[in-house]
N, CA and C atoms as a LAMMPS dump frame, in Angstrom:
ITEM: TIMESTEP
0
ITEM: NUMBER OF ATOMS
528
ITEM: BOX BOUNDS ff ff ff
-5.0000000000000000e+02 5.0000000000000000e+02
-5.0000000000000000e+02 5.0000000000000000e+02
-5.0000000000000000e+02 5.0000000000000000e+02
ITEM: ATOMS id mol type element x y z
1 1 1 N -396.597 -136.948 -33.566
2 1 2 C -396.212 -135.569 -33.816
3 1 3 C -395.48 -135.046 -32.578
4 2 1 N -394.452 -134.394 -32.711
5 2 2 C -393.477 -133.894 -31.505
6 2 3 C -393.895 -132.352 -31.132
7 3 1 N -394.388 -132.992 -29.477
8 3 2 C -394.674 -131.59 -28.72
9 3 3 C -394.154 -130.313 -29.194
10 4 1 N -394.836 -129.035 -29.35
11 4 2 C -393.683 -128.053 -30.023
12 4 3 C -393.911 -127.121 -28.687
13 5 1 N -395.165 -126.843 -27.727
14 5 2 C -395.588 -126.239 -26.885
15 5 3 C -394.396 -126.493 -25.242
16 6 1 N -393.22 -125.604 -24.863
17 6 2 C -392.394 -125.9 -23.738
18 6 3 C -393.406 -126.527 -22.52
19 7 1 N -394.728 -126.078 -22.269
20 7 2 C -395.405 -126.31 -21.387
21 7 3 C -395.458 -127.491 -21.45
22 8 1 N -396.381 -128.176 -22.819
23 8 2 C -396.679 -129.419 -23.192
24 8 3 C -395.459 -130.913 -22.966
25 9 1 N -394.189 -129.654 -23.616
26 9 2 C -393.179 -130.805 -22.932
27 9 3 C -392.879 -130.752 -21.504
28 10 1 N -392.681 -129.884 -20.902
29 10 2 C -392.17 -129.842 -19.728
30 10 3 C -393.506 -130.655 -19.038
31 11 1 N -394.752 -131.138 -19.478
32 11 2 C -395.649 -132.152 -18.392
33 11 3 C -395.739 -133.521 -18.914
34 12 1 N -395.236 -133.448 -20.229
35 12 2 C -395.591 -134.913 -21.02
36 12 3 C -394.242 -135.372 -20.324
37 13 1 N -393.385 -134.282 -19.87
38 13 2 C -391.78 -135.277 -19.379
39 13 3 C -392.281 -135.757 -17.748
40 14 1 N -393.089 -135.095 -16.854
41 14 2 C -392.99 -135.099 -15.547
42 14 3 C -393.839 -136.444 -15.581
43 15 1 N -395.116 -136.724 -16.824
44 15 2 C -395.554 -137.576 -16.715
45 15 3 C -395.337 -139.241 -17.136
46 16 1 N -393.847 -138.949 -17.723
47 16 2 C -393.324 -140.177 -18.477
48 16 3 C -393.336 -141.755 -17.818
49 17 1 N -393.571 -141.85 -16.734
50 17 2 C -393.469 -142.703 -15.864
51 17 3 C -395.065 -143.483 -16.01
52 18 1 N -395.886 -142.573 -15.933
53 18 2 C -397.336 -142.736 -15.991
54 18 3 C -398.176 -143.317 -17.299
55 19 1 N -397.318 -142.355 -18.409
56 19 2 C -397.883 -142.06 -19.151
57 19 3 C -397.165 -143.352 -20.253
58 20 1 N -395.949 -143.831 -20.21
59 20 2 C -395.573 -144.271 -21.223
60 20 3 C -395.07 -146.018 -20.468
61 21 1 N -394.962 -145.853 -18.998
62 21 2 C -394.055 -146.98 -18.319
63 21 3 C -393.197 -146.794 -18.232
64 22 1 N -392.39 -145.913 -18.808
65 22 2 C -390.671 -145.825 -18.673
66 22 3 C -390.086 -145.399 -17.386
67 23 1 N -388.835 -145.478 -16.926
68 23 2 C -388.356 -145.345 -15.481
69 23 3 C -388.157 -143.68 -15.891
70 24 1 N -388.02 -143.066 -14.713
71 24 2 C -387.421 -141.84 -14.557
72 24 3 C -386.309 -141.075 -15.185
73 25 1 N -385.97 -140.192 -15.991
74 25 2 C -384.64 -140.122 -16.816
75 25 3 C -384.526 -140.594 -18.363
76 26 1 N -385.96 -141.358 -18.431
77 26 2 C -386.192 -141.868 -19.681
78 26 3 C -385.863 -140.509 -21.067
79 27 1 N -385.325 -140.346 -21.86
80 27 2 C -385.674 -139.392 -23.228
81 27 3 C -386.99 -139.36 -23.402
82 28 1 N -388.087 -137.966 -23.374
83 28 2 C -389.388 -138.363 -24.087
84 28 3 C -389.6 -137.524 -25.065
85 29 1 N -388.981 -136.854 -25.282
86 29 2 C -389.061 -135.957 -26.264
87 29 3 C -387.936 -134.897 -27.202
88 30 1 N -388.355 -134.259 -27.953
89 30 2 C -386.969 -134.411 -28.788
90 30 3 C -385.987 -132.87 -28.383
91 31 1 N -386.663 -132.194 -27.533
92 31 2 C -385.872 -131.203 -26.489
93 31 3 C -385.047 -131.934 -25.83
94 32 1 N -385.876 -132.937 -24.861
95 32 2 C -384.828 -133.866 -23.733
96 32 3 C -383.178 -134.578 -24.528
97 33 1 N -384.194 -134.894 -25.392
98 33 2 C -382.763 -135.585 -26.177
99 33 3 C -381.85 -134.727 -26.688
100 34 1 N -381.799 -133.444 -27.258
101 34 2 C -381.227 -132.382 -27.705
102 34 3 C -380.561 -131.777 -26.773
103 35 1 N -380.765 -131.954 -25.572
104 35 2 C -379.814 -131.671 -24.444
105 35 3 C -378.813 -132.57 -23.577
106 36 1 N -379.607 -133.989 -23.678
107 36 2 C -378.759 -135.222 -23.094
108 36 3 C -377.899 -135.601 -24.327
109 37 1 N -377.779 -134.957 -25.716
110 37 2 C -377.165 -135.25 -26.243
111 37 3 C -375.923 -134.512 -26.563
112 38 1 N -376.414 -133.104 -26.281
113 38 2 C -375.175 -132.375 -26.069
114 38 3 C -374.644 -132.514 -24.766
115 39 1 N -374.972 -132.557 -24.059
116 39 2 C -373.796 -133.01 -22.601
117 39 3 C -373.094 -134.224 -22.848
118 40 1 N -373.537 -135.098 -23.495
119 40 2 C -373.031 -136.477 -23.679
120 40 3 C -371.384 -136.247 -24.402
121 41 1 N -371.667 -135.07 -25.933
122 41 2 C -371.001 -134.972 -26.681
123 41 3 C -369.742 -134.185 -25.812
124 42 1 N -370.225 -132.817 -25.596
125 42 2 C -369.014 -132.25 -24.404
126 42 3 C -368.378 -133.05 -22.951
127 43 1 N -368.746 -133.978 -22.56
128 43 2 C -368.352 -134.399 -21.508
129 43 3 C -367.645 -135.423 -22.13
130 44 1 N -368.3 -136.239 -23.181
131 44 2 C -367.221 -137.621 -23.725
132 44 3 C -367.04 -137.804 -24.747
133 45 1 N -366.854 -136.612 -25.681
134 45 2 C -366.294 -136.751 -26.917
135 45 3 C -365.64 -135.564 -27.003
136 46 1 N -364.873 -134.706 -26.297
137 46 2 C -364.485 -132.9 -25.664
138 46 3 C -363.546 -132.75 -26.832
139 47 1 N -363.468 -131.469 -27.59
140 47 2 C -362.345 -130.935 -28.256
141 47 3 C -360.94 -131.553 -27.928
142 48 1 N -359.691 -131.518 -28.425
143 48 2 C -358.533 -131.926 -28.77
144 48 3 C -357.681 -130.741 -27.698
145 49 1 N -357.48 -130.456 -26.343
146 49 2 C -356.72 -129.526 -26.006
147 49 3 C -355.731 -128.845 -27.122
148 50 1 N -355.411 -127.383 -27.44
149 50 2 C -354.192 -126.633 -27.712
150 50 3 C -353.652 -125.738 -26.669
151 51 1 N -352.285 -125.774 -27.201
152 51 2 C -351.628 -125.242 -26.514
153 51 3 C -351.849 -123.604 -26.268
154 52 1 N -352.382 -123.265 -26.742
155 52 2 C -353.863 -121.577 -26.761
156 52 3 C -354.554 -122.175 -25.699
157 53 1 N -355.357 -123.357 -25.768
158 53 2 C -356.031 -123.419 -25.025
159 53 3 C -355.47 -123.329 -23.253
160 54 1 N -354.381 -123.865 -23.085
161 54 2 C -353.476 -124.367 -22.167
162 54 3 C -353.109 -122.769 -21.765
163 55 1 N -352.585 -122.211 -22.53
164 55 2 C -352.597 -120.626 -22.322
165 55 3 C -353.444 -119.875 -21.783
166 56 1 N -354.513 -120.034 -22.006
167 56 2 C -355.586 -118.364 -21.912
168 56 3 C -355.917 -118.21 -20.779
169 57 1 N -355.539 -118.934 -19.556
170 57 2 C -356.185 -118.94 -18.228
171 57 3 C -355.029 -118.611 -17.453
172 58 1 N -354.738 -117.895 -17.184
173 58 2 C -353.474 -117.935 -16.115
174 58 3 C -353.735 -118.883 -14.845
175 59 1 N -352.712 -119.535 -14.734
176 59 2 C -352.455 -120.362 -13.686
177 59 3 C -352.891 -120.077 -12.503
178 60 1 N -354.119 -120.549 -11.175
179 60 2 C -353.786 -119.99 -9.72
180 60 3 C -352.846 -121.377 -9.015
181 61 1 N -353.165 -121.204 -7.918
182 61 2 C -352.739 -121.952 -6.929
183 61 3 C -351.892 -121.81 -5.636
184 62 1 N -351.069 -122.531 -5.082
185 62 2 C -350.775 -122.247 -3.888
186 62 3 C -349.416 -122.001 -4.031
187 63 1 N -348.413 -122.341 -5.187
188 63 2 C -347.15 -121.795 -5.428
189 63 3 C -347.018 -120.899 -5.606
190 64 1 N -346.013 -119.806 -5.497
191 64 2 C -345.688 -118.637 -5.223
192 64 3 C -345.579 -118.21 -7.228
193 65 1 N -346.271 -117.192 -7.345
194 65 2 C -346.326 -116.889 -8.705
195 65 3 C -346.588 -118.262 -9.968
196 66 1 N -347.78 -118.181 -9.275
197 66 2 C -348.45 -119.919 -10.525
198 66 3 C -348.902 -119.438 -11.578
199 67 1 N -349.077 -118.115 -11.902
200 67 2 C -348.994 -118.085 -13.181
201 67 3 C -348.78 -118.093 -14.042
202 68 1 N -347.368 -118.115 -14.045
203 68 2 C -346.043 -118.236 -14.537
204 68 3 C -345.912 -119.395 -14.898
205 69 1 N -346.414 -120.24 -14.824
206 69 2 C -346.315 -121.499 -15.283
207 69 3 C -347.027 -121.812 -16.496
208 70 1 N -347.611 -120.556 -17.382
209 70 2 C -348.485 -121.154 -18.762
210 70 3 C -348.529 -119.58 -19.203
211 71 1 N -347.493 -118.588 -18.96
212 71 2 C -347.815 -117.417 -19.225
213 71 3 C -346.699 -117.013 -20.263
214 72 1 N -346.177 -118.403 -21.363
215 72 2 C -345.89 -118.407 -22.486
216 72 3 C -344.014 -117.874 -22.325
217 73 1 N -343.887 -117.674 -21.472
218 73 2 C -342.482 -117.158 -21.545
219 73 3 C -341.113 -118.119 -20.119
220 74 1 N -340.623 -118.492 -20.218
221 74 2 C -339.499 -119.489 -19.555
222 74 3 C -338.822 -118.355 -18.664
223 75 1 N -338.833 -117.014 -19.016
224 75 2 C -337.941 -115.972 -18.278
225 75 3 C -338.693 -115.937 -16.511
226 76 1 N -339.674 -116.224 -16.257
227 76 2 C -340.132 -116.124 -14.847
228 76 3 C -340.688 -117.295 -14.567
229 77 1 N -340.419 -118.066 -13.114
230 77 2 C -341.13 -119.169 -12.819
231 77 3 C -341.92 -118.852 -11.66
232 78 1 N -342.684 -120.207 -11.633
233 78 2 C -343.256 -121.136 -10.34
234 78 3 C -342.753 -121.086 -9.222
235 79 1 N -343.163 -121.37 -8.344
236 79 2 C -342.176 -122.12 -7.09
237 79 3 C -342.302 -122.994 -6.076
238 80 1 N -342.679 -124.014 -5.799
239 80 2 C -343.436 -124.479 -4.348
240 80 3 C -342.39 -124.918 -3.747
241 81 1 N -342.502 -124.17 -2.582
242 81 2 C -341.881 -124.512 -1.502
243 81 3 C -342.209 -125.931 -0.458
244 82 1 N -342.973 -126.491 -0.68
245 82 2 C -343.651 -127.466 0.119
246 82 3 C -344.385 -128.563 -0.608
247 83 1 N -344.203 -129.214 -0.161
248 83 2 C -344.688 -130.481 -0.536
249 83 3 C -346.655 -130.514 -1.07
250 84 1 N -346.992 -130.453 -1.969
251 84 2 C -349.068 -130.589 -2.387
252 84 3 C -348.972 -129.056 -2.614
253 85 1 N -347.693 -128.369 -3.293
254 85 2 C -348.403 -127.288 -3.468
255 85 3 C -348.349 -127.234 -5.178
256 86 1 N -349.14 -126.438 -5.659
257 86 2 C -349.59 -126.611 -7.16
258 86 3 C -349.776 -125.472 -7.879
259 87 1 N -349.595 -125.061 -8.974
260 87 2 C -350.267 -124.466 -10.121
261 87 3 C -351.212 -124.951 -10.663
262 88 1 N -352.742 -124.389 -10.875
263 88 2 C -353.527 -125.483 -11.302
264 88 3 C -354.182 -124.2 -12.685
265 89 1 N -354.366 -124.949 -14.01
266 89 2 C -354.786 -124.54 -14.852
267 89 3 C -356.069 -124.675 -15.354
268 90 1 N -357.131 -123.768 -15.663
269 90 2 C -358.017 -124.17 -15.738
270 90 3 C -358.996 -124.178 -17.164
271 91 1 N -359.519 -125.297 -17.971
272 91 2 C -359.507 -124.67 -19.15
273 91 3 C -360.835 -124.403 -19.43
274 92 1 N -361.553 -124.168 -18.432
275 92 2 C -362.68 -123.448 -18.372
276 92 3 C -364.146 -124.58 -19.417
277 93 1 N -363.619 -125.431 -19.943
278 93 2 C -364.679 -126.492 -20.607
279 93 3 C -363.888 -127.781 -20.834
280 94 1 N -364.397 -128.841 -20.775
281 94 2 C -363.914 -130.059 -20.837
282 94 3 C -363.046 -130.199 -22.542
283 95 1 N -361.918 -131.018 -22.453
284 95 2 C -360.755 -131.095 -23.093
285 95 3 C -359.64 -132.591 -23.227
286 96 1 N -359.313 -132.893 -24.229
287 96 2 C -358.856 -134.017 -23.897
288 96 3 C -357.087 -133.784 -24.497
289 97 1 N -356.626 -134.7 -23.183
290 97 2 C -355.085 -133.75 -23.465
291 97 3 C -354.002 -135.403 -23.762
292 98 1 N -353.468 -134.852 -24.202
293 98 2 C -352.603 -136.617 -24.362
294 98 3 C -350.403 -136.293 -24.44
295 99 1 N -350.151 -135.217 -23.708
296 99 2 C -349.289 -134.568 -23.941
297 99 3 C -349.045 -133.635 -23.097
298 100 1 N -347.401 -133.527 -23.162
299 100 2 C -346.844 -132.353 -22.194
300 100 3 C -345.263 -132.254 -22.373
301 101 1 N -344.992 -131.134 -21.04
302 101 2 C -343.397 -130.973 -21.494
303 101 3 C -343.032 -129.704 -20.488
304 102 1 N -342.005 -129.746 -20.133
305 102 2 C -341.863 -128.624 -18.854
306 102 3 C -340.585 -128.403 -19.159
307 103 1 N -340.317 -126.96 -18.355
308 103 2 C -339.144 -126.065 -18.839
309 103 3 C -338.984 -125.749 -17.193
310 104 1 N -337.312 -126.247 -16.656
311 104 2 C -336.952 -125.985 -15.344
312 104 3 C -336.547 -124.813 -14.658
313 105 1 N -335.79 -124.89 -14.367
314 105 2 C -335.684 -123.344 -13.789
315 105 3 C -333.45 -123.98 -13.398
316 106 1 N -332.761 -122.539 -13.547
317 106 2 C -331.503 -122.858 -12.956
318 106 3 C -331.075 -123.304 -11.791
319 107 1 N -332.069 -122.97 -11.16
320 107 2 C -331.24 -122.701 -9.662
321 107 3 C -331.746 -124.022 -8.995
322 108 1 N -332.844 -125.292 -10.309
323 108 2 C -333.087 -126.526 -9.488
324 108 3 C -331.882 -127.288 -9.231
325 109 1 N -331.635 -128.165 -8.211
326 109 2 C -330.43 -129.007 -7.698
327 109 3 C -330.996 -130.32 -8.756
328 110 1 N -332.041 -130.725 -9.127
329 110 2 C -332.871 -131.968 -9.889
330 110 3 C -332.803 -132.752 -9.423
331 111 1 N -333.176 -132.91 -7.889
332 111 2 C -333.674 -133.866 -7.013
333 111 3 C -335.161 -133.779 -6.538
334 112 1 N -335.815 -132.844 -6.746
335 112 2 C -336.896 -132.792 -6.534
336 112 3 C -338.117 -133.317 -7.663
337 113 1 N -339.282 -133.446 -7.201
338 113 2 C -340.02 -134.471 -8.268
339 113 3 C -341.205 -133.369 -8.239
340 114 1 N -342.336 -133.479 -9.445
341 114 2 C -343.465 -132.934 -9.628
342 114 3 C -344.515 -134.026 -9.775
343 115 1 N -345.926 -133.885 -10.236
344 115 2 C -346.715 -134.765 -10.663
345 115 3 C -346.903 -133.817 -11.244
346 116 1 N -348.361 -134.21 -12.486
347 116 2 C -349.313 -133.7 -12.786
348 116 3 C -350.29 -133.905 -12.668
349 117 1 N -351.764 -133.38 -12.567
350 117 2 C -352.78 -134.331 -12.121
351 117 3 C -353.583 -133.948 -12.866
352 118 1 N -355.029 -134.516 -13.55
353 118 2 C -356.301 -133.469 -14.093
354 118 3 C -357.458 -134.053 -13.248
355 119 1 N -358.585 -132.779 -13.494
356 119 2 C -359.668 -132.999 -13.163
357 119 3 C -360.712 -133.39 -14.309
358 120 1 N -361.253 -134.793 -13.642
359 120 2 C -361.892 -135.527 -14.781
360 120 3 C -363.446 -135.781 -14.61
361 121 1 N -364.092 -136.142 -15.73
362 121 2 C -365.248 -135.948 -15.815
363 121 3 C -366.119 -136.374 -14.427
364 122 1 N -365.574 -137.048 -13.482
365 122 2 C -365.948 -137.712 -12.27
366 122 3 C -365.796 -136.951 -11.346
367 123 1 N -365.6 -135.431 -11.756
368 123 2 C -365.557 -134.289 -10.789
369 123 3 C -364.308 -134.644 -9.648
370 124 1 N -363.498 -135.394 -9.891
371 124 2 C -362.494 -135.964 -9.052
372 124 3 C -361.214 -135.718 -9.76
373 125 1 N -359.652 -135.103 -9.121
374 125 2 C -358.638 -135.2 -9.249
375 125 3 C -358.158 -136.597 -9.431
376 126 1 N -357.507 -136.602 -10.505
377 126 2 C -356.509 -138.36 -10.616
378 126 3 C -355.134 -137.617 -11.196
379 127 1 N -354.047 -138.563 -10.77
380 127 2 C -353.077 -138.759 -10.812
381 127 3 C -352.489 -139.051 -12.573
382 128 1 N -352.412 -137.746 -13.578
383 128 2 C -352.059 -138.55 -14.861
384 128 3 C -350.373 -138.985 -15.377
385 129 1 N -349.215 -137.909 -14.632
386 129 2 C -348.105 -138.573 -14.722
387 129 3 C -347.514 -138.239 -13.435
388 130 1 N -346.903 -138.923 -12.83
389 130 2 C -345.796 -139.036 -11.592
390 130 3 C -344.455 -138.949 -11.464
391 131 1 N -343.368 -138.142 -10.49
392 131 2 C -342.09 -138.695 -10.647
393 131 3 C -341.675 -138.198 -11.902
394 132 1 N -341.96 -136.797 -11.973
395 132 2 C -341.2 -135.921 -13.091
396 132 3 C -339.754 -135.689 -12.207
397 133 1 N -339.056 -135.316 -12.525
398 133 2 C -337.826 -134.979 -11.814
399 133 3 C -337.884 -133.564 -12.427
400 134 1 N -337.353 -132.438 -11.153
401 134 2 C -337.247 -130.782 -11.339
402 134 3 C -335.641 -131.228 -12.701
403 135 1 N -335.714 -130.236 -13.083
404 135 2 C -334.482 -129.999 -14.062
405 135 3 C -334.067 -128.43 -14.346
406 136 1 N -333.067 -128.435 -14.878
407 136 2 C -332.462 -127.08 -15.256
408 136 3 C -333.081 -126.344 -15.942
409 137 1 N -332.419 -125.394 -16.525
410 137 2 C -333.477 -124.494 -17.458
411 137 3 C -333.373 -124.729 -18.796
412 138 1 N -333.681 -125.733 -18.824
413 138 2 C -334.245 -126.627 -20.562
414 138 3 C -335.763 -127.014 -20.217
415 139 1 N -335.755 -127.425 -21.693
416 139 2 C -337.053 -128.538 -21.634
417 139 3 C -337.091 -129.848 -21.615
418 140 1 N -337.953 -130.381 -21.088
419 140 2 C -338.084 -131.957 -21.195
420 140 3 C -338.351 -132.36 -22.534
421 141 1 N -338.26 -133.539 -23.115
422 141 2 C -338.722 -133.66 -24.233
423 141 3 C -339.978 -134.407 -24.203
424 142 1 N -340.849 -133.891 -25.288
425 142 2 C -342.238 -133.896 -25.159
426 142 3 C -342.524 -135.338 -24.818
427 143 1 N -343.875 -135.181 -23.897
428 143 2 C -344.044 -136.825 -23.347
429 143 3 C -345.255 -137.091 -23.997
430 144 1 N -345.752 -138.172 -24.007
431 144 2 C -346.93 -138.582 -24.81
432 144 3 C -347.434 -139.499 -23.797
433 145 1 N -349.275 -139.464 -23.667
434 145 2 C -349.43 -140.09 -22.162
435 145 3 C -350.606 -140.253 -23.013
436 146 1 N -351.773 -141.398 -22.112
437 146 2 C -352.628 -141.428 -22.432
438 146 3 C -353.466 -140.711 -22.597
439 147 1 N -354.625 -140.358 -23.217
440 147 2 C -355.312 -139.603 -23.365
441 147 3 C -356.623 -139.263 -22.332
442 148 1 N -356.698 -138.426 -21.668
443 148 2 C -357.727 -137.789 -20.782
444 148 3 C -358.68 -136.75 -20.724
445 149 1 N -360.078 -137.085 -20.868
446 149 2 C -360.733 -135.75 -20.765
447 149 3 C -360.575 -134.964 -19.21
448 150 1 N -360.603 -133.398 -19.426
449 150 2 C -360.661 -133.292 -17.743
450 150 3 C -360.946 -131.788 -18.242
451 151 1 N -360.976 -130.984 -17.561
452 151 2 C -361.577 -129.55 -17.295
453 151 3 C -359.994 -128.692 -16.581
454 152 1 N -359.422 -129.61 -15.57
455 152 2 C -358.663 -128.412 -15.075
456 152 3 C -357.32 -129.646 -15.451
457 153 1 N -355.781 -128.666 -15.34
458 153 2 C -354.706 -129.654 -14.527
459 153 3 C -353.976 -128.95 -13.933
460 154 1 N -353.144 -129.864 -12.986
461 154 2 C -352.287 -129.173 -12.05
462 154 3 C -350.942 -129.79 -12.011
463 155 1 N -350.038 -128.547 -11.646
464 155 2 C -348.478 -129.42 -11.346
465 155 3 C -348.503 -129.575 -10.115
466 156 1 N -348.131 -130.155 -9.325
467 156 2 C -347.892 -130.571 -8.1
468 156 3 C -346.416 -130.872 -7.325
469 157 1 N -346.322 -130.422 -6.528
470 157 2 C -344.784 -130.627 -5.658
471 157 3 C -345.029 -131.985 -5.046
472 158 1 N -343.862 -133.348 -5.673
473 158 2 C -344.286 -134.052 -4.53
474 158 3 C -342.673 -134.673 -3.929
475 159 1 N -342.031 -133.629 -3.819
476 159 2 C -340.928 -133.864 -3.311
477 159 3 C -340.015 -132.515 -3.821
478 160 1 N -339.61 -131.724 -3
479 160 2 C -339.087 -130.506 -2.196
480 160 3 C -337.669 -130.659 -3.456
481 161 1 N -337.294 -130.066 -4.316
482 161 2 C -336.034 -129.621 -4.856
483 161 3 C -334.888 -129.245 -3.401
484 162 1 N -333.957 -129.835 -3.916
485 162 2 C -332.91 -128.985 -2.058
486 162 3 C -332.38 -128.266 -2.298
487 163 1 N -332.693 -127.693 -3.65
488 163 2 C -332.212 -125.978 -3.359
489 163 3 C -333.304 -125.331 -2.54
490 164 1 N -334.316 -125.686 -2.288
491 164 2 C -335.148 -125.329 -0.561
492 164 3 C -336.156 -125.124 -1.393
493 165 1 N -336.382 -125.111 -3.034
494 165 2 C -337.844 -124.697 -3.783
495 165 3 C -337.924 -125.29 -5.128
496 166 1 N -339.203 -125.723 -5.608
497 166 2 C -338.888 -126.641 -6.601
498 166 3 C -339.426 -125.554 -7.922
499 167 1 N -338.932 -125.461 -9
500 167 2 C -338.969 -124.21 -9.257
501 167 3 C -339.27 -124.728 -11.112
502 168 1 N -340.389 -123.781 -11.664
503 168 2 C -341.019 -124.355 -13.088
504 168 3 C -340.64 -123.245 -13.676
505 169 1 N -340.131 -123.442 -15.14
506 169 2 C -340.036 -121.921 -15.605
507 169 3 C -341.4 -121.947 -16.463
508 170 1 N -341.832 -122.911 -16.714
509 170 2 C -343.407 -123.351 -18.294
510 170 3 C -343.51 -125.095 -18.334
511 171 1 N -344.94 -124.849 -18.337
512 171 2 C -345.843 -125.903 -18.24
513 171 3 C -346.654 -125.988 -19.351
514 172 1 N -346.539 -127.067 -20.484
515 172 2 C -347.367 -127.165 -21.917
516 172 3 C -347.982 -128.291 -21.562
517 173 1 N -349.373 -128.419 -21.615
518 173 2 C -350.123 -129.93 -21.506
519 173 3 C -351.357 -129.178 -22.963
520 174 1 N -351.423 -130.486 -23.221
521 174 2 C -352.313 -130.171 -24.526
522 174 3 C -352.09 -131.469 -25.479
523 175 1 N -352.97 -131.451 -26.571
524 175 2 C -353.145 -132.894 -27.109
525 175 3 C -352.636 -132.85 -28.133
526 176 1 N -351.561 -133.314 -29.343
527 176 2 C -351.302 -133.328 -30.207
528 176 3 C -351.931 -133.792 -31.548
């Protein structure tokens, strides 16, 4: 019969080691599991990113007006002047994105390069595409990348546009 008393579980769990042989971390009851099973599900099985989703957070970071980079309109950009500087988006719960596409700005020369990066379930930044090249004020055409769960992403400067700023007019990452 399954503990229904929080007390009862919260000591039949402290005692699982004792009480049953099992190592530490073991499931003993059907609370424990009802929670290791929802983290399991949000951390590695996460909703399908949309492009709403990609939206609702305004951009921070260290480029000069990063919000502008997901604030739905191409008329105002980004800017990093320097090399590791970023717009980083945040989508506030884990998400799995497999897709993207960026809108340049005029005044890029399109010598300058971006990355993108996300933050992944390993609480660690990785590298998901490289060696975007800045471009004019179009769009790229949509890229299709592997698929990644992660919580945040970021654009990244990794090479200086020589019009002296590398310049985003919109940033779409999201999963199709």
């Amino acid at each position: 019969m399954p503990l229904q008393n929080p007390q009862d579980v919260a000591a039949h769990s402290a005692l699982d080691t004792g009480v049953h042989g099992v190592g530490a971390g073991t499931v003993c009851s059907e609370t424990e599991a009802d929670v290791k099973i929802a983290a399991h599900v949000t951390t590695y099985h996460p909703p399908h990113a949309t492009l709403l989703d990609f939206q609702a957070n305004p951009a921070t970071g260290t480029m000069i007006s990063p919000e502008n980079v997901n604030d739905t309109s191409t008329a105002l950009g980004a800017q990093g002047d320097g090399i590791g500087e970023y717009a980083e988006v945040d989508f506030e719960k884990w998400v799995e994105i497999n897709q993207w596409r960026l809108y340049g700005h005029v005044n890029n020369v399109e010598d300058g390069e971006w990355k993108i990066e996300y933050y992944g379930t390993d609480l660690a930044w990785h590298d998901w595409k490289t060696g975007i090249p800045t471009n004019k004020n179009v769009w790229t055409d949509m890229a299709a990348e592997t698929g990644v769960v992660c919580e945040k992403v970021r654009l990244t400067v990794t090479a200086v546009d020589s019009s002296a700023q590398s310049k985003c007019g919109e940033l779409e990452v999201y999963h199709n």
